[in-house]
C-alpha positions in Angstrom: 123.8 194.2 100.1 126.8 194.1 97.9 126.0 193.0 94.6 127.9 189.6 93.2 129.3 191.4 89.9 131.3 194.1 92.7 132.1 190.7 94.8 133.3 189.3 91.3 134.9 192.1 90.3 137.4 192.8 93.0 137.7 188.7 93.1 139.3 189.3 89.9 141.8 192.6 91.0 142.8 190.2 94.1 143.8 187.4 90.9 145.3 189.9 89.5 147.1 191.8 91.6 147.5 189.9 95.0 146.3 192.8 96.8 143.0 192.1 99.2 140.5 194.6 98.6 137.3 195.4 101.2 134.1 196.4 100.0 132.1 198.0 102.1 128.1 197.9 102.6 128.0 201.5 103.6 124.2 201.8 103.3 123.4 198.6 104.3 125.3 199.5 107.6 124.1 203.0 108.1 120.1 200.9 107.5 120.8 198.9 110.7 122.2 201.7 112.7 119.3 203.4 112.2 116.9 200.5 112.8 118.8 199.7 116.3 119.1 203.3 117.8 115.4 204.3 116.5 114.8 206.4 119.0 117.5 208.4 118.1 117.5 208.4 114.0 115.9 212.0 114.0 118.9 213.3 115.8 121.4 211.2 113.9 119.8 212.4 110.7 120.0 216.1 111.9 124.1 216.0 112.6 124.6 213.8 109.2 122.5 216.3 107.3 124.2 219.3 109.2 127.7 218.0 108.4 127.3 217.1 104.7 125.7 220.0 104.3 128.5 222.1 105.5 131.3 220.6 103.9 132.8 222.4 101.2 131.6 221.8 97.1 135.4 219.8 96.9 134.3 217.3 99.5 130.6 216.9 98.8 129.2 218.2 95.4 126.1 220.3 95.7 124.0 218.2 93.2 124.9 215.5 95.9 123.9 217.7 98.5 120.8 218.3 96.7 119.6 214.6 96.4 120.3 213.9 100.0 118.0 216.4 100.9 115.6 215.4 98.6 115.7 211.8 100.0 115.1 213.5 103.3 112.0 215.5 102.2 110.4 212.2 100.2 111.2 209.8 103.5 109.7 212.4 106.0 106.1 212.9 103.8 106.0 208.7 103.0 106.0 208.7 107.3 102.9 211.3 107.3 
């Protein structure tokens, strides 16, 4: 869900500026992916976690790395 300050907020640059601007929900998308193609999350999850984790420290930081992984770890135990 995008929060109504962001929706506000780029409201105001389009006043400003003229230019349209799209916010994307990227988590709220990636949520019903994975509720849609269940059966499949695991392996989704594996080629996500296999790409970020190979992309170069420019790309994706390593403290960002770090958290996703963590995330990982805490939402595979809550499922136990």
């Amino acid at each position: 869900m995008i929060e109504i300050e962001v929706t506000e907020y780029t409201k105001s640059l389009y006043e400003k500026t003229g230019v349209e601007f799209a916010v994307l929900d990227c988590i709220g998308f990636i949520r019903h992916y994975l509720h849609f193609f269940h059966r499949r999350r695991n392996k989704f999850l594996n080629i996500y976690q296999s790409m970020v984790l190979a992309e170069p420290a420019s790309s994706v930081s390593q403290p960002l790395k770090e958290a996703f992984l963590a995330l990982r770890r805490a939402a595979e135990a809550d499922r136990r």
